[in-house]
C-alpha positions, 0 to 999 in steps of 0.5 A: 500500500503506502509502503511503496510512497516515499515519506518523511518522518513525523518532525516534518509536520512541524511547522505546518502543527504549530499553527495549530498546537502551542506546543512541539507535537513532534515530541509527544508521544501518541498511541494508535487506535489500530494496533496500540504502539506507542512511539513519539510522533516524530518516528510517525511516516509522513506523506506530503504528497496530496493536497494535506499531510497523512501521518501514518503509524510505523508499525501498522501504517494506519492513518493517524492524523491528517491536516489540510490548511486551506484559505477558509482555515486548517481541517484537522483530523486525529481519530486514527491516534487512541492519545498524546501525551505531552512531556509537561516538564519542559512547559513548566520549565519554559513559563517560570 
């Protein structure tokens, strides 16, 4: 299936998801709702080859997130992620 597509990793979705999130997404760690691995969604494959970005799990390549921006504002879809969890430490060290 998407195996034969070229992809980049999850970090390259970092710009275009801090539009949309505060803080740095590629460093989360997230599950997916299809087989249950947890790994950072910086290691996510990334294909940026249609009209938005489909992160998929690099273990199952099931769809994980997609965003699409578009003149009328930024579509974001994560029903393929089960969870992020977001290291707080690093917030509270950058507030104070």
């Amino acid at each position: 299936m998407s195996s034969q597509i070229p992809y980049l990793d999850g970090n390259a979705a970092a710009g275009e998801l801090s539009r949309v999130f505060a803080v740095d997404i590629t460093a989360a760690e997230g599950q997916c709702g299809s087989c249950g691995a947890t790994r950072r969604f910086a290691e996510a494959h990334l294909y940026m080859g249609g009209p938005g970005i489909v992160a998929r799990c690099c273990v199952c390549e099931h769809a994980l997130l997609r965003v699409v921006s578009t003149r009328h504002g930024i579509f974001l879809d994560i029903t393929g992620i089960a969870y992020f969890r977001f290291d707080t430490t690093e917030l509270k060290a950058r507030s104070g």
